[in-house]
C-alpha positions in Angstrom: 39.6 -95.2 -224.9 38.6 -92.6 -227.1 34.8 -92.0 -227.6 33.6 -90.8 -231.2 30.2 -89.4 -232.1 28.0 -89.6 -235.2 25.4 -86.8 -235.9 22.0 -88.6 -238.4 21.7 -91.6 -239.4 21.0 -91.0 -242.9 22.5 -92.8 -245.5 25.9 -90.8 -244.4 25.6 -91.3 -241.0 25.2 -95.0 -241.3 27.6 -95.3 -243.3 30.3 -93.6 -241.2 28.9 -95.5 -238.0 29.7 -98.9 -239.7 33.1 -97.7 -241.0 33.9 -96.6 -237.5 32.9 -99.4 -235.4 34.9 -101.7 -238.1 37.8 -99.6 -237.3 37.1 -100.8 -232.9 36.6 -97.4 -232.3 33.7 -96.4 -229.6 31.0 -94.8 -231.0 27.6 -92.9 -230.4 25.3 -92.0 -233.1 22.2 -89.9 -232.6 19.5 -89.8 -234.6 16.3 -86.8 -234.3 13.8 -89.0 -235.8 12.4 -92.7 -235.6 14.5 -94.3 -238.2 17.8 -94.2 -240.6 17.6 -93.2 -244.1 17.2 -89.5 -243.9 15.4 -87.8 -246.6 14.4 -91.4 -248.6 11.6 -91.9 -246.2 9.9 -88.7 -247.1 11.5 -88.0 -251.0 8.4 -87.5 -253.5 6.7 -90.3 -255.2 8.5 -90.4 -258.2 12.0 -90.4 -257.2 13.8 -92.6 -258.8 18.5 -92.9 -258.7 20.1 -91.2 -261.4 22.8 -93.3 -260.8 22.7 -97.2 -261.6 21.8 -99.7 -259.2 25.4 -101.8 -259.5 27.3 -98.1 -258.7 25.8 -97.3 -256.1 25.9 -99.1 -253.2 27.8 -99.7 -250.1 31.2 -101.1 -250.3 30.9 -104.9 -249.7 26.7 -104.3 -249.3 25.7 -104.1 -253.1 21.8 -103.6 -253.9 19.9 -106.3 -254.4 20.0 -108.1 -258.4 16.4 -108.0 -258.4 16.1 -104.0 -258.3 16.2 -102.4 -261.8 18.7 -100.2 -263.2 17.6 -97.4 -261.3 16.0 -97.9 -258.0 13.2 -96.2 -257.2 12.7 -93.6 -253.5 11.1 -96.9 -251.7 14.2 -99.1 -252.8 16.6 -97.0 -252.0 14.7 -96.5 -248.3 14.4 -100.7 -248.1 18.4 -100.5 -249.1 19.4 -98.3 -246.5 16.9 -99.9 -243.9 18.6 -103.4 -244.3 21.7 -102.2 -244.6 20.9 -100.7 -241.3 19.8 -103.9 -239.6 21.9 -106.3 -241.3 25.1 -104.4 -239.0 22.9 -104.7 -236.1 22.9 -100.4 -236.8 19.3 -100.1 -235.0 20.1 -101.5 -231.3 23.1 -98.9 -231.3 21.2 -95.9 -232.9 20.2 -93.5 -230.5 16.6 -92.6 -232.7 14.4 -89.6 -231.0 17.9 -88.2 -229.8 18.1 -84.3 -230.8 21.8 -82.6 -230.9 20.5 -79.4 -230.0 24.6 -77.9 -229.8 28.0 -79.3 -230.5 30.4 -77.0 -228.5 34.2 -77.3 -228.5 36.0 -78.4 -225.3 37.7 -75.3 -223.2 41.6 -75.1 -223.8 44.1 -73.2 -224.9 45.0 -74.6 -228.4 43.2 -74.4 -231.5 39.2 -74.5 -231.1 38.3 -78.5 -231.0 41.7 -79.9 -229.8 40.4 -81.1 -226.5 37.3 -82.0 -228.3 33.7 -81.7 -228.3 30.6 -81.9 -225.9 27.6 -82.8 -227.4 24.3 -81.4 -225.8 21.3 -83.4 -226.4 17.5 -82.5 -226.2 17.4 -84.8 -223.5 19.8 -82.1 -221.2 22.5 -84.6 -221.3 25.8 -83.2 -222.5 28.6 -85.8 -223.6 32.3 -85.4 -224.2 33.8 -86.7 -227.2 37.1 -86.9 -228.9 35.9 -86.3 -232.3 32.4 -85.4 -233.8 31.7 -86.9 -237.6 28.4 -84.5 -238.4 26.2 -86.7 -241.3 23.0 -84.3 -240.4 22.4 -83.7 -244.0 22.1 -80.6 -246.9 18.8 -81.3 -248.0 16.5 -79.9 -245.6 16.7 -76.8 -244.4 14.3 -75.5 -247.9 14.9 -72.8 -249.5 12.0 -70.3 -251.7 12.9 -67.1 -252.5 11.4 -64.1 -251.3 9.2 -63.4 -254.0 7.2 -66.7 -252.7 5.6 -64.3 -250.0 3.6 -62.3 -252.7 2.2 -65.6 -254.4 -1.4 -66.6 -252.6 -2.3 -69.8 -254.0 -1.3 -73.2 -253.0 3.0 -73.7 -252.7 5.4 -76.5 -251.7 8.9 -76.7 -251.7 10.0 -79.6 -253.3 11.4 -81.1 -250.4 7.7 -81.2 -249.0 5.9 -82.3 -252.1 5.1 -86.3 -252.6 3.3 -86.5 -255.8 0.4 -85.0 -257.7 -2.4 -84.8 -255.1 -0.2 -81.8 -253.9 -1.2 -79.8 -256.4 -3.9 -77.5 -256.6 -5.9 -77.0 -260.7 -4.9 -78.6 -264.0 -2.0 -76.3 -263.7 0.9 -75.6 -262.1 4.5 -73.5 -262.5 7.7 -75.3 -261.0 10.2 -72.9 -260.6 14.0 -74.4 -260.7 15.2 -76.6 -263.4 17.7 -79.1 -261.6 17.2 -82.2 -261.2 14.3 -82.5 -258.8 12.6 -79.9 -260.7 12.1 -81.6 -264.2 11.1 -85.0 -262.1 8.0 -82.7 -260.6 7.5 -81.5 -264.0 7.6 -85.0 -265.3 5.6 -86.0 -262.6 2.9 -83.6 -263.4 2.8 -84.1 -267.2 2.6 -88.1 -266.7 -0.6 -87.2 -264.8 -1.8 -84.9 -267.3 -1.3 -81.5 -265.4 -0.2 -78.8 -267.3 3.0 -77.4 -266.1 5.3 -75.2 -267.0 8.8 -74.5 -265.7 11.1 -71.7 -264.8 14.4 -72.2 -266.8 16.8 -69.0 -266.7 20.0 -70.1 -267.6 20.5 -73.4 -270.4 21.7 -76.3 -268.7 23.1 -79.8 -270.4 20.6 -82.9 -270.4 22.4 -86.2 -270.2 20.3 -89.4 -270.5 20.3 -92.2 -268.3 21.4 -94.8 -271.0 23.0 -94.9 -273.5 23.3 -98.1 -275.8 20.7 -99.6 -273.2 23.2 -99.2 -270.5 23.6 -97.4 -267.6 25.8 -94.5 -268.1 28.3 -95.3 -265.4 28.3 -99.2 -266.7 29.5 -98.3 -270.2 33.1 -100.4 -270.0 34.9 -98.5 -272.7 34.3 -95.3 -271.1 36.9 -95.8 -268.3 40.1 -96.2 -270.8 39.2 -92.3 -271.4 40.5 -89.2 -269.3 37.6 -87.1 -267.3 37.6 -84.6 -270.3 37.7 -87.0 -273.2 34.5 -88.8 -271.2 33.1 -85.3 -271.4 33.6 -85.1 -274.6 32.1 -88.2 -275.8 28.8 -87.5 -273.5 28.1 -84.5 -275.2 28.4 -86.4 -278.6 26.2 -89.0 -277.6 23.5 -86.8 -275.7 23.4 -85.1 -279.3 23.2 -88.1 -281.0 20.1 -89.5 -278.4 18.2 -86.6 -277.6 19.8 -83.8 -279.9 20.6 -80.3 -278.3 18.6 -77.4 -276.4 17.5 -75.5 -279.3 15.5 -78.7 -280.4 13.2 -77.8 -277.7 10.9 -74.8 -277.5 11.8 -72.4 -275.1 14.9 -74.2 -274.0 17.9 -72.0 -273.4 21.4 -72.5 -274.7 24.0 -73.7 -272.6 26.4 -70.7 -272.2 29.2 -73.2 -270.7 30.8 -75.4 -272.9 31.5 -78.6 -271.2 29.3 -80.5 -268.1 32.0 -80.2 -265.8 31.7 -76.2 -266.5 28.3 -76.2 -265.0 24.8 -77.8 -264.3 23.8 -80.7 -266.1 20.4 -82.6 -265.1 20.3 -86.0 -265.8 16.9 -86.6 -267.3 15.1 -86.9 -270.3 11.9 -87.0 -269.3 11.1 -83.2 -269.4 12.3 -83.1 -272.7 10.2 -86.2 -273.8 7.0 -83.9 -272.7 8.4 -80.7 -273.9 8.0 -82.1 -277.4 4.5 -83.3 -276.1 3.2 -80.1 -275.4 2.3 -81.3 -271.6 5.6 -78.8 -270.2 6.5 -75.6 -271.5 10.1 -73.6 -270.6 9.2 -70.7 -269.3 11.9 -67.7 -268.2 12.6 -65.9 -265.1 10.1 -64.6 -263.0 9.6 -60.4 -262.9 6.9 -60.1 -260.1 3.9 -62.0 -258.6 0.7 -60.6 -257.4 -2.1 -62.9 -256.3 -1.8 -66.0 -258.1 -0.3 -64.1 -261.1 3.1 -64.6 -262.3 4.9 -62.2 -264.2 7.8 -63.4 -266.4 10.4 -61.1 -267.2 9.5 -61.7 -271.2 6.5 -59.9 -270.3 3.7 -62.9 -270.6 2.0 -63.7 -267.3 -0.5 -66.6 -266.2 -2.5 -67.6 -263.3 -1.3 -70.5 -261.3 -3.4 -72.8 -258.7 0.1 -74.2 -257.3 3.7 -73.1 -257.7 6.1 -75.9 -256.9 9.8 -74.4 -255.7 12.8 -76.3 -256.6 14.6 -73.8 -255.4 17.2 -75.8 -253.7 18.7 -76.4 -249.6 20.8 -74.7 -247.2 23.5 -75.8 -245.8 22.5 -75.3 -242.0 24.1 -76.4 -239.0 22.0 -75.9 -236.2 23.9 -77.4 -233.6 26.7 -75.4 -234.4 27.4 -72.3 -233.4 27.5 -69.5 -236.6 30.2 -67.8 -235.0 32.4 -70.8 -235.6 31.7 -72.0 -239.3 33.3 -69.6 -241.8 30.7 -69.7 -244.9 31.5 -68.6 -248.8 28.2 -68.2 -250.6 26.1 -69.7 -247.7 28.4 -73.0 -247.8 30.7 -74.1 -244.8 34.7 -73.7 -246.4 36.1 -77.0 -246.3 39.5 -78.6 -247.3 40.3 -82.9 -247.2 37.9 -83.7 -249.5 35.0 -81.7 -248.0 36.0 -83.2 -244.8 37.3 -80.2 -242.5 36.2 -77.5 -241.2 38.1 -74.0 -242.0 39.7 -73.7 -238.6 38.1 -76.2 -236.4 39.8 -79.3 -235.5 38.5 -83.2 -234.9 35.4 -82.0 -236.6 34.5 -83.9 -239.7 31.6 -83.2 -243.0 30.4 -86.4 -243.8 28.0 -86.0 -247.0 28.7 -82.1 -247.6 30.0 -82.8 -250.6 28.2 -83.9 -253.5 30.4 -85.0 -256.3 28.6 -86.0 -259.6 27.7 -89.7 -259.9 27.1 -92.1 -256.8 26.8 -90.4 -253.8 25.8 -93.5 -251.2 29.6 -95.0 -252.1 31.4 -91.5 -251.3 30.4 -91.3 -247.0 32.7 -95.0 -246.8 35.3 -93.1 -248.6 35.0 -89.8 -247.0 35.0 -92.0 -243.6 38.1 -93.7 -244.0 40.1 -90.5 -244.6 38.4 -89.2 -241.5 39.7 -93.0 -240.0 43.6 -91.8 -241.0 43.1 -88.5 -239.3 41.7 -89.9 -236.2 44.7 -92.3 -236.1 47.6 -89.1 -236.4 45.6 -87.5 -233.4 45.6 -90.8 -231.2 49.4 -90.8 -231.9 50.3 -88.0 -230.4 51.0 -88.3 -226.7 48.3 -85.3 -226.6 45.8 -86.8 -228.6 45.9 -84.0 -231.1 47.9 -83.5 -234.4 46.6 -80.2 -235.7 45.4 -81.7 -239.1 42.7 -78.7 -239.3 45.4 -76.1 -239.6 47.5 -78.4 -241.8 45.6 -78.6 -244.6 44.8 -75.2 -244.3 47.8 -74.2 -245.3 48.5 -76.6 -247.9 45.3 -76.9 -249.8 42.6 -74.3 -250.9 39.4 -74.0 -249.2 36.1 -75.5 -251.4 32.9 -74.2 -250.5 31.0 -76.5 -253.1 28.3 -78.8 -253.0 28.2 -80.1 -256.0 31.7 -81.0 -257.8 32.9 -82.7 -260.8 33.9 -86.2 -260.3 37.5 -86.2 -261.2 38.0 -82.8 -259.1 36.9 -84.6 -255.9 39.0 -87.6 -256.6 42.2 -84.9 -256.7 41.3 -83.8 -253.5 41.3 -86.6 -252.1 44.5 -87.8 -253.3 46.0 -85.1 -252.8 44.8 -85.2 -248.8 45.9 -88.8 -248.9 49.3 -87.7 -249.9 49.4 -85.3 -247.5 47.9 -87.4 -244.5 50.8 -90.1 -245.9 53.6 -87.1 -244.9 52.1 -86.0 -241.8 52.6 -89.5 -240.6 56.1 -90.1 -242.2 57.5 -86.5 -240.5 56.5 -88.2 -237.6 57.5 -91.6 -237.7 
C-alpha cells in the first residue's frame, strides 16, 4: 500500500489529512507544535474573518449557527479544534514531530518519482510515496531592513496580540493590508494614537453591504467576476465613499479590485475621520526612535508595529530544488505543483480572495486525482509535474483573484480528465 505524508496540521493540513484518509489512503501527518490550528492559536486579539461565517467552513463541517457573521481569532481556533477531534484527527496527529528535511528518493527519473523520505527531529527518516506540504506562509516575518536603525520597542505583526504590546500613547504601523489597519484599529479603539504607513492607494471594501455579508448577497452570483467588480465599487462608494474622502489617503492607481490590493475593512477609515489614525507616506530614514517620511515631516515613536508581510519559506526543503519568482515557489494545478518536482503537493500556498478554510478540501481532492494517475501506472509514477509544465503557465502568487483561481483549476481538471482518457 502506498503511504502518504502531511506536513502541519494547520487548518490546511487538517484539512488535507481528512480528505485523504476519506479517500483509504495511508497517511502520516506531523505536526512541530502541541496542537492543530496553526497561526489561530497565536493571531492578535482582535482578529476577527473577513469572510462570513456560512462561507467559510469545511465542506460537510459548517461553523456553528451560534457564531456571528464574522467569527472572531478564538472561534475560528474552537472551529478548527473540533473539527480536529470530531474526525478523531488528534490520536493520528503526530504533535511535537519536527520535519527537519523532505529529500527526494534516489533514481534515475525526474526528481520525486520514486518519492520522498522524510527526516524528522526525532532522527527517524520515513519513505513516502507522496508528500502534501500544509506547513503554512504566514510565519517566517518579514521587516525590512530599515527596522535595524529604529531603537524603540518593535513587533512584527505576526508577534503582536493586542495593545499591551505597545510602548507610549503612540505608535506607527507600517503596511496598510489587511492586518495592518486591524492593528491600527486596534490601537485607536484603545485610544492610542497611531498613524500608518500607506504608500500606494488601495481599495476598501466593507464587510456588509445591505446588512449582509458580502459573499451572502444572492443576486450577486447571476453576475460575471467583472460585473461583481463593478457593482462593489459602486456600492463601496455609495457606503463609505472613495479615498480622497479621507485625509492622507492615496488614490487607487489600479482601476478595478482584481487589478490590485484591496483590504476589507472599514474600520481604519471610521477612525481616520476620527482623528485617532492618520495616513502617513513612505518612510525616508530612521534614526533613534525618529522616523523620517519621505514628505519631509518626522515624529518620535515609542513602538513601530510592521505589517510588513511573510515569506514563503520551506525549511525542510532544500533551496536548490524550489525554483522561486519574487521570493514565491513557481507553481502550476492550482498552486498545487511544484516547478519540476513530482508527487510533491502546496496545500494552502495559494491564497485566492474570499474563503480560504474551504479552498485546502478543494486543492486536496485535485491532489486526490493526481495521486490516482500515479498508482495507475504499473511504476507508480505518471509524470503529472512535467505535464502541466508544459501545458500551463507557472504562478508565483499568493494572493489571486477569485475567478482566476477557479480557471486554473478547471483548466487542471480538464487536463487531469485527458491524462487519464490517453490512458484508458
Amino acid at each position: 500500500m502506498t503511504r502518504y505524508c502531511v506536513i502541519g496540521a494547520g487548518a490546511a493540513g487538517i484539512s488535507a489529512l481528512q480528505q485523504l484518509r476519506e479517500a483509504g489512503h495511508q497517511v502520516d501527518c506531523y505536526e512541530k507544535s502541541d496542537r492543530v490550528g496553526g497561526h489561530w492559536n497565536t493571531d492578535y486579539d482582535a482578529l476577527h474573518l473577513i469572510t462570513s461565517r456560512d462561507t467559510t467552513g469545511y465542506e460537510g463541517f459548517p461553523m456553528p449557527s451560534s457564531y456571528p457573521h464574522f467569527p472572531s481569532r478564538d472561534q475560528v481556533r474552537d472551529y478548527l479544534h473540533s473539527y480536529a477531534a470530531h474526525h478523531g484527527q488528534e490520536d493520528l496527529i503526530r504533535f511535537g514531530a519536527e520535519v527537519v528535511s523532505v529529500v527526494p528518493i534516489a533514481t534515475d527519473g525526474p526528481v520525486g518519482s520514486a518519492g520522498w523520505t522524510v527526516h524528522l527531529g526525532t532522527g527517524e527518516r520515513i519513505d513516502y510515496d507522496g508528500v502534501l506540504i500544509a506547513n503554512g506562509h504566514l510565519w517566517d516575518q518579514k521587516t525590512p531592513g530599515i527596522a535595524e536603525h529604529y531603537t524603540g520597542r518593535q513587533l512584527h505583526s505576526g508577534s503582536y496580540r493586542n495593545t499591551g504590546d505597545i510602548d507610549g500613547d503612540r505608535v506607527l504601523v507600517v503596511g496598510a493590508g489587511n492586518s495592518g489597519c486591524d492593528l491600527a484599529a486596534d490601537a485607536a479603539a484603545h485610544r492610542i494614537a497611531a498613524d500608518i504607513v500607506i504608500r500606494e492607494g488601495t481599495y476598501f471594501q466593507p464587510k456588509t453591504y445591505f446588512g449582509v455579508p458580502r459573499q451572502q448577497i444572492p443576486w450577486m452570483g447571476q453576475f460575471s467576476p467583472e460585473e461583481q467588480d463593478l457593482i462593489a465599487r459602486l456600492l463601496a462608494r455609495v457606503s463609505i465613499g472613495t479615498n480622497g474622502d479621507y485625509p492622507g489617503l492615496p488614490t487607487p492607481a489600479h482601476r478595478t479590485l482584481a487589478e490590485g490590493r484591496t483590504v476589507v475593512n472599514d474600520l481604519l477609515l471610521y477612525w481616520i475621520q476620527h482623528g485617532r489614525v492618520r495616513v502617513v507616506p513612505g518612510i525616508a530614514s530612521i534614526e533613534g526612535t525618529t522616523v523620517r517620511f519621505t514628505d519631509g515631516t518626522e515624529r518620535d515613536y515609542p513602538t513601530i508595529l510592521w505589517a510588513t508581510g511573510f515569506r514563503s519559506s520551506l525549511p525542510f526543503l532544500d533551496e536548490s530544488l524550489v525554483a522561486r519568482r519574487n521570493g514565491t515557489p513557481l507553481r502550476y494545478g492550482a498552486g498545487i505543483v511544484p516547478h519540476g518536482l513530482e508527487k510533491l503537493y502546496y496545500i494552502g500556498l495559494t491564497g485566492p480572495r474570499g474563503p480560504q478554510i474551504p479552498v485546502y478540501g478543494v486543492q486536496t481532492k485535485l491532489v486526490l486525482r493526481m495521486i490516482a494517475l500515479h498508482e495507475a501506472e504499473p511504476e507508480r509514477f505518471a509524470g503529472i509535474a512535467a505535464y502541466l509544465g508544459e501545458l500551463q503557465e507557472a504562478d508565483d502568487r499568493i494572493d489571486i483573484v477569485r475567478a482566476v483561481w477557479d480557471e486554473q483549476r478547471a483548466d487542471t481538471g480538464r487536463l487531469l480528465d485527458a491524462m487519464r482518457a490517453a490512458r484508458a
